[in-house]
C-alpha positions as CSV (number, residue, x, y, z in Angstrom):
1,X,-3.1,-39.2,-29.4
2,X,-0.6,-40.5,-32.3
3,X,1.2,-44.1,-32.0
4,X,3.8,-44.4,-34.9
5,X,4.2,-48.4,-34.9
6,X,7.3,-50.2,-36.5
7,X,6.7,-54.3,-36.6
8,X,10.2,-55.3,-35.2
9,X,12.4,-58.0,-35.0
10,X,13.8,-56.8,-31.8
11,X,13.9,-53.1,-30.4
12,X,15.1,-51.8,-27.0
13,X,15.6,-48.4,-25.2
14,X,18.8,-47.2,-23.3
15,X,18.4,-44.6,-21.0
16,X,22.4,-43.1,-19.9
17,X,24.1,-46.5,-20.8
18,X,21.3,-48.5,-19.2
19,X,18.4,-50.8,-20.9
20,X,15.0,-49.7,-19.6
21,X,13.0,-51.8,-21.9
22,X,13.5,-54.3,-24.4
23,X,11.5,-56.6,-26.7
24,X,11.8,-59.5,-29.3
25,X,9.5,-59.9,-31.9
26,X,6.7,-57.4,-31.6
27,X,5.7,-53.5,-32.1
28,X,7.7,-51.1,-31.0
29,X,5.3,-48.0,-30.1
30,X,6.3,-44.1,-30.6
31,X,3.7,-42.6,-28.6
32,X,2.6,-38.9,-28.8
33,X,0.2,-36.9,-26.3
34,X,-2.1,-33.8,-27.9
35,X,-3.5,-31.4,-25.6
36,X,-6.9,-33.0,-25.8
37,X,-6.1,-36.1,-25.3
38,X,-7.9,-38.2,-22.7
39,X,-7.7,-41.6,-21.3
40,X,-10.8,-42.7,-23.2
41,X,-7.8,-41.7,-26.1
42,X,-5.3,-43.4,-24.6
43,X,-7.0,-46.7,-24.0
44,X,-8.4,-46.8,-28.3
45,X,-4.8,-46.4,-29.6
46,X,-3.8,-48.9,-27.2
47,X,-6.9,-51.0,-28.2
48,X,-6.3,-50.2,-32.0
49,X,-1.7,-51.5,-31.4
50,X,-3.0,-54.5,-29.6
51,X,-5.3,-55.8,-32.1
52,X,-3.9,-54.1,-35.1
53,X,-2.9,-56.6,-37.9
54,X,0.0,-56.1,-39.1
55,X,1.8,-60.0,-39.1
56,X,1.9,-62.7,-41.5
57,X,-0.8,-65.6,-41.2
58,X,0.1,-68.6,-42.4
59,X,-1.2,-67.5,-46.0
60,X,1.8,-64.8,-45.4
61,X,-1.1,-62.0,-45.5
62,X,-0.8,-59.5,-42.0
63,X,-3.8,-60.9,-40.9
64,X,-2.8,-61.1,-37.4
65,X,-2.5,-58.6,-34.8
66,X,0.0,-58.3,-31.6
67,X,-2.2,-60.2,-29.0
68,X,-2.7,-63.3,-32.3
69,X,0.8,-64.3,-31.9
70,X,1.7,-63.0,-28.0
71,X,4.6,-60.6,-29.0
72,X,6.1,-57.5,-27.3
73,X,5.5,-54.2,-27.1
74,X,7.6,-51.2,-26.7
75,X,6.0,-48.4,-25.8
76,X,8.2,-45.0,-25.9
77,X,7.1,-41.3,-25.0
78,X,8.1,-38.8,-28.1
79,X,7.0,-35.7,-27.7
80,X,8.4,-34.7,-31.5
81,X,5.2,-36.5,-32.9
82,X,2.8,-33.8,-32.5
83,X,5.1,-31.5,-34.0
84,X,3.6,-28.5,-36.5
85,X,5.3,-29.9,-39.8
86,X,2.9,-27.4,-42.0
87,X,5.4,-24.2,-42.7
88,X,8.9,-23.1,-42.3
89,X,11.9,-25.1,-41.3
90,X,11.5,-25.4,-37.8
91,X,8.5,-27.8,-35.8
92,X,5.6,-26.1,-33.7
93,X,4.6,-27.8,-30.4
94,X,1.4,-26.0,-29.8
95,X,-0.6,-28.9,-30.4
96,X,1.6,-31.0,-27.3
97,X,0.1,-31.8,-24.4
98,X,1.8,-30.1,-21.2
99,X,4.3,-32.2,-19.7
100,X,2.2,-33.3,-16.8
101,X,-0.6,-34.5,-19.0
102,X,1.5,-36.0,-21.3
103,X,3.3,-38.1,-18.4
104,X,-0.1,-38.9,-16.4
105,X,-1.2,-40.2,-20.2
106,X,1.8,-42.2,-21.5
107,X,1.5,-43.7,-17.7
108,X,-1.8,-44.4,-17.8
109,X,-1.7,-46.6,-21.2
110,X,1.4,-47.8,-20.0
111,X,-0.2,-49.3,-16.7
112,X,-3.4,-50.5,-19.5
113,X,-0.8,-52.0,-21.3
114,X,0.8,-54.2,-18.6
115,X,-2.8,-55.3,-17.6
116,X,-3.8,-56.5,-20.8
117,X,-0.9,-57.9,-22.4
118,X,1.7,-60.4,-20.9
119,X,4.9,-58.9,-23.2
120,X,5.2,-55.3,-22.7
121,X,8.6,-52.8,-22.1
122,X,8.9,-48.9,-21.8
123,X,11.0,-45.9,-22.4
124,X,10.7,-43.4,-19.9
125,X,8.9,-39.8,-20.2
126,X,10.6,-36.6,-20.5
127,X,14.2,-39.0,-20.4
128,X,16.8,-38.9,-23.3
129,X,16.4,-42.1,-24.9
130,X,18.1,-44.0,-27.3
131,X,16.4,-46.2,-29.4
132,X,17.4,-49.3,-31.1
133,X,14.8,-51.3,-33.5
134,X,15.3,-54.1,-36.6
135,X,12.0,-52.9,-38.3
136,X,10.8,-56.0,-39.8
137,X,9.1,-55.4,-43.2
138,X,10.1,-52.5,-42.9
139,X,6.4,-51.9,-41.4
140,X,5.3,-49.1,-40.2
141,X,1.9,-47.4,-39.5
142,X,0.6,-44.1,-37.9
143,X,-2.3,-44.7,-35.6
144,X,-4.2,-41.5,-34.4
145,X,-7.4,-41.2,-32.3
C-alpha cells in the first residue's frame, strides 16, 4: 500500500463541480492499493501519516507529526500510484489491486481514519476528482508498507 503525502496549507477535492472533502492545514494523502494489500497494510500507512513528522517544532525542525498539532487529512483514492513506471512510455497496472479490493481498502482506512483522528476529508474511489492543494514546503513523502 503507497500514500504519497504533500504537507498542505489547504487542499480540497471536487467531484462534478461539488466539494467532497476539504482540509486546512494538514496532509493531503494520495493513497494507492497493491494486490496484496491487507488491512493490517492499510491500518500501518495510516499509523505511519498520522504520526509521521513532517511539521515545524518550535526549533523550526519537522519534529512533529499530524496528530502533534491536530491538522487535517485528505485522503484521496489514486489508482495511477501503483503504476509499472520501469519500461516503455506507457504505465502497467498489474501490480493494482482489483477494483473491489481497492474500494473495501481505501474504505477501510478511511473509516480507521475518522476513528482515530478528529480532522479528516475524502475523495471518492473510482470517481473523477479534481484536486486542489497549496503544498506547504513544498513537502512531500512516499510512504509504502
Amino acid at each position: 500500500m503507497i500514500g504519497l503525502i504533500q504537507r498542505v496549507s489547504h487542499a480540497s477535492v471536487t467531484i462534478d463541480s461539488e466539494v467532497s472533502g476539504s482540509i486546512g492545514q494538514g496532509l493531503l494523502a494520495l493513497i494507492g492499493v497493491e494486490k496484496d494489500d491487507t488491512q493490517r497494510k492499510a491500518d500501518r500507512l495510516l499509523e505511519r501519516m498520522l504520526n509521521y513528522r513532517v511539521f515545524a517544532d518550535s526549533d523550526g525542525k519537522m519534529n512533529l507529526g499530524l496528530r502533534d498539532i491536530n491538522a487535517g487529512l485528505l485522503l484521496v483514492p489514486q489508482f495511477t500510484l501503483v503504476a509499472d513506471t520501469q519500461k516503455g512510455n506507457r504505465p502497467g497496472f498489474s501490480n493494482g489491486a482489483p477494483p473491489a479490493l481497492g474500494k473495501s481498502l481505501f474504505e477501510h482506512m478511511l473509516d480507521q481514519a475518522r476513528q482515530q483522528h478528529s480532522d479528516v476529508a475524502s475523495g471518492v474511489f473510482g470517481a473523477d476528482m479534481k484536486v486542489e492543494l497549496l503544498n506547504d514546503g513544498p513537502v512531500t513523502f512516499w510512504l509504502q508498507v
